[in-house]
C-alpha positions in Angstrom: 31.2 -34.2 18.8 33.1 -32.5 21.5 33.9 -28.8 21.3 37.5 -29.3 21.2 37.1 -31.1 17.8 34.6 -28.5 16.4 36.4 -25.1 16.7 38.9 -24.2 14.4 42.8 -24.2 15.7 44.6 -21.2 15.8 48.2 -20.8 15.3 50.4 -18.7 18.2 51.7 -14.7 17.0 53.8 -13.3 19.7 52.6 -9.5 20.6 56.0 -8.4 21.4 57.0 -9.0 18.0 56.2 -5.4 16.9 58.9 -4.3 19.0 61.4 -6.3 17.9 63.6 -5.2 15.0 66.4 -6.0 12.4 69.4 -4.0 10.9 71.6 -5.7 8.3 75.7 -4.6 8.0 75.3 -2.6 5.4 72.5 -0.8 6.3 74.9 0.4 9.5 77.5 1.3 7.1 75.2 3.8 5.2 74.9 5.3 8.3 77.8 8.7 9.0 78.3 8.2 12.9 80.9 6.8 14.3 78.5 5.6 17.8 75.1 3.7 16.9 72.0 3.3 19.3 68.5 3.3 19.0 67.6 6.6 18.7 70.3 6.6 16.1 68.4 4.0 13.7 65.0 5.7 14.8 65.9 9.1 13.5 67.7 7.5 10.4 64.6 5.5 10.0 66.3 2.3 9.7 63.7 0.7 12.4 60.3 1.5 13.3 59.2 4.0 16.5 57.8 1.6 18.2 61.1 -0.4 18.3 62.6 -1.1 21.5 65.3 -4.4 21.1 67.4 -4.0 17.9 69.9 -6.7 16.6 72.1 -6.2 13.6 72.1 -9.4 11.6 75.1 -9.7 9.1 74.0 -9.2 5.8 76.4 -6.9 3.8 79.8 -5.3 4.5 80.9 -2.9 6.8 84.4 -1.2 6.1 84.3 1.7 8.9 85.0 1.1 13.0 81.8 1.9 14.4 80.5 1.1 18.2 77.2 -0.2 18.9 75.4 0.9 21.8 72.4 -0.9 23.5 72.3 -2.9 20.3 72.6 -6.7 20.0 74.8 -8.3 17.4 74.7 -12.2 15.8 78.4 -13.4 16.4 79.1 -13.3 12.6 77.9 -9.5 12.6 80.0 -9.2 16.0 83.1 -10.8 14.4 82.8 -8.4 11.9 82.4 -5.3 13.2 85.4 -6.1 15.3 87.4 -7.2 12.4 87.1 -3.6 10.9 88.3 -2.3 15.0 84.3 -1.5 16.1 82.9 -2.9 19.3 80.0 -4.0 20.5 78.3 -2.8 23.8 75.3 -4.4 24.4 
């Protein structure tokens, strides 16, 4: 039988998925400051420290203005955070 048929498959895990990170809507809204970035969410301990691309997903409701810095946004999240007079700098 040929070797390819007698080892076991393996599925694929990404490595650069431990720094990868999500923050839902209302998770930003608990937070009091009125400019997010990463070292925001780190010290609030919203992500992990080994975080290094965060993107708020919406899940929730926001009712503040708030501006995101070096933070990604989905466009429903985006469309929301605008729609309450935040912005988005990515």
């Amino acid at each position: 039988m040929p070797l390819q048929r007698r080892l076991p498959k393996r599925g694929f895990k990404s490595h650069l998925l431990a720094f990868n990170a999500e923050v839902s809507l209302s998770d930003i809204a608990s937070l009091d400051a009125a400019e997010v970035d990463l070292l925001a969410l780190k010290q609030a301990g919203l992500v992990g420290q080994m975080a290094k691309v965060v993107k708020v997903i919406k899940s929730g409701e926001i009712a503040k203005p708030v501006k995101l810095v070096g933070i990604g946004a989905t466009a429903g999240a985006k469309a929301a955070i605008e729609a309450v007079g935040g912005s988005v700098a990515a």
